[in-house]
C-alpha positions as CSV (number, residue, x, y, z in Angstrom):
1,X,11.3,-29.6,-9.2
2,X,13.2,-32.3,-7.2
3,X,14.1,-35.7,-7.3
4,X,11.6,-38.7,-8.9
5,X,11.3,-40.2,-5.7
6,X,8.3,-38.8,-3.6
7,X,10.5,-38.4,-0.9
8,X,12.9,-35.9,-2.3
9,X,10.5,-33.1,-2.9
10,X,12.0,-29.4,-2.7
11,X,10.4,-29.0,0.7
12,X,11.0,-32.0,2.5
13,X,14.0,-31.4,4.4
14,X,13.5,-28.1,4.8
15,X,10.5,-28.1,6.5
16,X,11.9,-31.1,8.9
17,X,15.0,-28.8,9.4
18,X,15.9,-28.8,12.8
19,X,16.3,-24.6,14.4
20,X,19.8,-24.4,15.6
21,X,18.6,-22.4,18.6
22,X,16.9,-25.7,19.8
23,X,19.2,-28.3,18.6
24,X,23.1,-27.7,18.2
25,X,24.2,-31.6,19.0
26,X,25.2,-32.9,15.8
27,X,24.1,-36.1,17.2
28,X,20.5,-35.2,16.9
29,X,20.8,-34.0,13.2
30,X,20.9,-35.3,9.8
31,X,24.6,-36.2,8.4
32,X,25.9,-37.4,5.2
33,X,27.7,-40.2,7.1
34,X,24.8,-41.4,9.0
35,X,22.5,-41.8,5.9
36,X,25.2,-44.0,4.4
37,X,25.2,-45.6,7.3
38,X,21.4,-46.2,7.0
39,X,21.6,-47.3,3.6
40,X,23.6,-50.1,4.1
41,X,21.7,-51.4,6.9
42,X,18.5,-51.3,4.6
43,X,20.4,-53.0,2.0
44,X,21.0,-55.6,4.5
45,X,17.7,-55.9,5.1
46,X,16.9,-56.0,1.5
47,X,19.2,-59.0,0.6
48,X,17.9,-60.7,4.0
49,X,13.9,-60.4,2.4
50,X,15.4,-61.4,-1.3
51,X,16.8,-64.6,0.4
52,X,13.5,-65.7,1.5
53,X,12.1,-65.7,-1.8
54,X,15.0,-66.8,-3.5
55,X,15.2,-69.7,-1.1
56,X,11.5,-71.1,-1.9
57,X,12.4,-70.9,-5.6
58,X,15.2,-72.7,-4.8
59,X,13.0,-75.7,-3.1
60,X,10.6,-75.5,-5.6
61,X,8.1,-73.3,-3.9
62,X,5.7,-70.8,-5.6
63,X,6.9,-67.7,-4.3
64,X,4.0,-65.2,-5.8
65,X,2.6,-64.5,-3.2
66,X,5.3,-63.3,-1.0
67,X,6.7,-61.2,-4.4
68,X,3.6,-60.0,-5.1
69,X,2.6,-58.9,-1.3
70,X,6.1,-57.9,-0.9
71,X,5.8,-55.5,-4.2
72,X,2.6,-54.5,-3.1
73,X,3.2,-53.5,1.0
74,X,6.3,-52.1,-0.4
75,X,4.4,-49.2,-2.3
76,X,1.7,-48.6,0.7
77,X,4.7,-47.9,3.2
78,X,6.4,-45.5,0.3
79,X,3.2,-43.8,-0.1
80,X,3.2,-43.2,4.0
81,X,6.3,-42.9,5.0
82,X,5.9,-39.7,2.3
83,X,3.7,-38.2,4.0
84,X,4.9,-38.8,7.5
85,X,8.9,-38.5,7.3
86,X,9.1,-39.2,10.9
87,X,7.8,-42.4,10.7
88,X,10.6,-43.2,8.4
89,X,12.8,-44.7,11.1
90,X,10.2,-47.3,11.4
91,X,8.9,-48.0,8.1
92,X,12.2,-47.7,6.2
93,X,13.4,-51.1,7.5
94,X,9.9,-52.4,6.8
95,X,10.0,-51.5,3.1
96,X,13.9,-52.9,2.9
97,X,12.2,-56.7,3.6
98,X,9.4,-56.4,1.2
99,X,11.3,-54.9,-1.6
100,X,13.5,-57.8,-0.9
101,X,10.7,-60.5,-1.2
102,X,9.8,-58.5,-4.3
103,X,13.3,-58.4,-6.1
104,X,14.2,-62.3,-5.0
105,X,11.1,-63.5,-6.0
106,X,11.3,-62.0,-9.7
107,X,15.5,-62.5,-9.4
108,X,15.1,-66.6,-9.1
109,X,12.3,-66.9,-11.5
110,X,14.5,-64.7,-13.7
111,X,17.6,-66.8,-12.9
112,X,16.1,-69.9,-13.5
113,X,15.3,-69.3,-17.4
114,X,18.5,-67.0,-18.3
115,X,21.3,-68.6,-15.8
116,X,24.1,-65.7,-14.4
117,X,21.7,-63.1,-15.2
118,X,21.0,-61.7,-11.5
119,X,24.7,-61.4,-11.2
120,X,25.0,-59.3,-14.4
121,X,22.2,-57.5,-13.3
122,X,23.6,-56.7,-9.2
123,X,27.1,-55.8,-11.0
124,X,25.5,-53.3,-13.6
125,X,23.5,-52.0,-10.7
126,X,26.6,-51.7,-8.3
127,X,29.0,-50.3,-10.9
128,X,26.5,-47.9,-12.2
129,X,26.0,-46.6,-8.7
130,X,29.7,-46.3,-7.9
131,X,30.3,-44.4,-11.5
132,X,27.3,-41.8,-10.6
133,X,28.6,-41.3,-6.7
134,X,32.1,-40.7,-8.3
135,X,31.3,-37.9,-11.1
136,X,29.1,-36.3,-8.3
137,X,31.7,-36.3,-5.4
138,X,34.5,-34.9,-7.9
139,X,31.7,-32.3,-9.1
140,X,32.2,-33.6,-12.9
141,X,28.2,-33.7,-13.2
142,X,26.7,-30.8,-10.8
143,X,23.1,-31.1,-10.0
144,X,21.8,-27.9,-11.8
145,X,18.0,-26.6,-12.2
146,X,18.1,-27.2,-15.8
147,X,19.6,-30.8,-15.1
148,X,17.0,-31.3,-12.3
149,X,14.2,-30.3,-14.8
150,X,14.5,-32.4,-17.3
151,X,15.8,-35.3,-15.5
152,X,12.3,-35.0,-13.2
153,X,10.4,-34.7,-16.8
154,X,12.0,-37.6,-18.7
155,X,11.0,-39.5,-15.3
156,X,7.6,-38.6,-15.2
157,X,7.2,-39.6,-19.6
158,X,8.6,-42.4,-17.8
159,X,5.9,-43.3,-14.9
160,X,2.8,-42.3,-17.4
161,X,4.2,-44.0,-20.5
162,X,4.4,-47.3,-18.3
163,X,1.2,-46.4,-16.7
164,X,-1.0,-46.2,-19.6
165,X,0.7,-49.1,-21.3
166,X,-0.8,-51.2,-18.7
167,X,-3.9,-49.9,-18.5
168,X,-4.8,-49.9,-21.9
169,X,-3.9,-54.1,-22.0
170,X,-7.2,-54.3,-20.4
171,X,-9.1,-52.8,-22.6
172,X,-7.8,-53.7,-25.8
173,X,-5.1,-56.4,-27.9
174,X,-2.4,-53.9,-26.8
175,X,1.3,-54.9,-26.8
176,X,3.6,-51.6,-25.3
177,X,6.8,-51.3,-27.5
178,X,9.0,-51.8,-24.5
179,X,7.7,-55.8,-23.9
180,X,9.7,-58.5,-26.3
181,X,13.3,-58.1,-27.4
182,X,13.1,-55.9,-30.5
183,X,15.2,-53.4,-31.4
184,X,13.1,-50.5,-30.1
185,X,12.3,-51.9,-26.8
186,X,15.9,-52.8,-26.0
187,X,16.2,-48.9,-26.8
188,X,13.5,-48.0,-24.8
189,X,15.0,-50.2,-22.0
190,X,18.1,-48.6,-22.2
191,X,16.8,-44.8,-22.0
192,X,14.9,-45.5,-18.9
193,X,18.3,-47.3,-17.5
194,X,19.6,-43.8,-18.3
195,X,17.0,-42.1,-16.7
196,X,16.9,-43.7,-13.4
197,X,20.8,-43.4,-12.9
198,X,20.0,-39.7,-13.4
199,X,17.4,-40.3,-10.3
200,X,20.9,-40.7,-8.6
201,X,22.2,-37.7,-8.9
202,X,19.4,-35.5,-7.6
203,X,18.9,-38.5,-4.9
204,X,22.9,-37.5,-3.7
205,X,22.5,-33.7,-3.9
206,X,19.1,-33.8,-1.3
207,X,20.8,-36.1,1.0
208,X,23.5,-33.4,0.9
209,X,20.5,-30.5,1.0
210,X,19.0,-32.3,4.2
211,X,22.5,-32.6,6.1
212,X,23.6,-29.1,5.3
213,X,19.9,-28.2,6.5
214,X,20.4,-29.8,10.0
215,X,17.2,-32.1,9.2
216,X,16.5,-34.0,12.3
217,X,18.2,-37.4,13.0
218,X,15.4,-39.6,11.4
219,X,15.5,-38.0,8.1
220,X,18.8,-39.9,7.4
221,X,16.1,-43.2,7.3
222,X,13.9,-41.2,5.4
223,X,17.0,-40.2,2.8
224,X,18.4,-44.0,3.2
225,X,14.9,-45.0,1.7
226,X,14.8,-42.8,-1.0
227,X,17.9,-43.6,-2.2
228,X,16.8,-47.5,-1.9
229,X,13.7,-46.6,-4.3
230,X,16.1,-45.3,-6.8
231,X,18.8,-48.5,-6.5
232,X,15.6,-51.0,-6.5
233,X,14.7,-49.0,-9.9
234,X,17.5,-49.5,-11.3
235,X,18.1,-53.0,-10.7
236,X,14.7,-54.0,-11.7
237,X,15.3,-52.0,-15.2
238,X,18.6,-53.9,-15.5
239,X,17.2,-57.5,-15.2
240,X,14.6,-56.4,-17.8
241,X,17.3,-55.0,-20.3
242,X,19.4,-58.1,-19.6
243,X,16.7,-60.5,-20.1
244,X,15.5,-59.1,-23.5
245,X,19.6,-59.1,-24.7
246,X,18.9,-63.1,-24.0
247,X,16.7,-63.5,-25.7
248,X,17.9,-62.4,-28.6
């Protein structure tokens, strides 16, 4: 059992490893450098698509439909580029410029009723991020199969706890603990906060996994992306902690 994200499963890199007897040029393999590299060029992305939404707020423009087509796309090119890693180089940038319609759409909106609260939210995100890269590069928390097991299972409570909680607000008067500002769903708020900095931890050691594996070149995209789904998480879990603190 592997990272959350769908595109750290145990055998992804491994069966995208690149044989050493066909390729030796380090220039046609996976590095750790190169996927950092990729990351911040889909972050780039990312904050260029949140701009667009942001910006329409801005002029008083209903932005829903780029969020919501933005949220939406976002998930179908996830859901592919799973499947086909080497479409990653191709996709990955794609996904960067929805998410980023997504996350400015619901960031001005946000911004709008609880002023300062996106840059709370970006510096929790960013700070959180730098804390878990830290502990894992000084080997202070080491990715473990007991520590990879339950951080997958608390995930996946996670995804079907959310899951059902929506589902069942068709059917019936249903309000899920974690909506409103009480005391339990600021809890619950902060667990999964928890939880999905954990996602980084497993998302660091795979990128690692892939390099040492000699993955081809274009799973740095594919491991840039992954690691994007994880940050975007994060972020998203943030501005929904943040905003139920405000309200209080």
């Amino acid at each position: 059992m592997n990272s959350k994200n769908p595109f750290f499963k145990s055998d992804t890199f491994s069966s995208n490893k690149v044989h050493d007897a066909v390729i030796m040029d380090m220039d046609q393999t996976m590095t750790v450098a190169g996927t950092i590299n990729k990351s911040f060029i889909l972050l780039l992305l990312l904050v260029l698509g949140a701009f667009g939404t942001w910006n329409m707020v801005s002029n008083a423009q209903n932005p829903m439909i780029f969020t919501i087509g933005g949220a939406i796309v976002g998930f179908i090119l996830v859901l592919i580029t799973s499947f086909k890693p080497h479409l990653s180089s191709y996709l990955s940038p794609a996904y960067a410029v929805c998410e980023g319609l997504f996350i400015g759409g619901i960031s001005a909106i946000l911004d709008q009723v609880y002023p300062g609260i996106v840059i709370q939210a970006v510096s929790c995100t960013f700070v959180t991020f730098l804390v878990c890269l830290g502990l894992y590069k000084f080997k202070i928390v080491q990715v473990t199969e007991r520590f990879r097991s339950i951080v997958i299972a608390a995930t996946a409570a996670i995804a079907i706890y959310y899951f059902f909680s929506w589902v069942l607000t068709f059917f019936i008067s249903f309000q899920p603990i974690h909506h409103g500002n009480s005391m339990a769903s600021i809890g619950i708020s902060l667990f999964v906060i928890v939880i999905a900095a954990l996602n980084l931890f497993l998302d660091f050691d795979q990128i690692e996994e892939g390099a040492a594996q000699r993955a081809p070149k274009y799973m740095e995209w594919y491991g840039a992306m992954g690691l994007m789904i994880t940050l975007v998480w994060l972020y998203v879990e943030f501005l929904r902690l943040l905003s139920k603190l405000s309200k209080r």
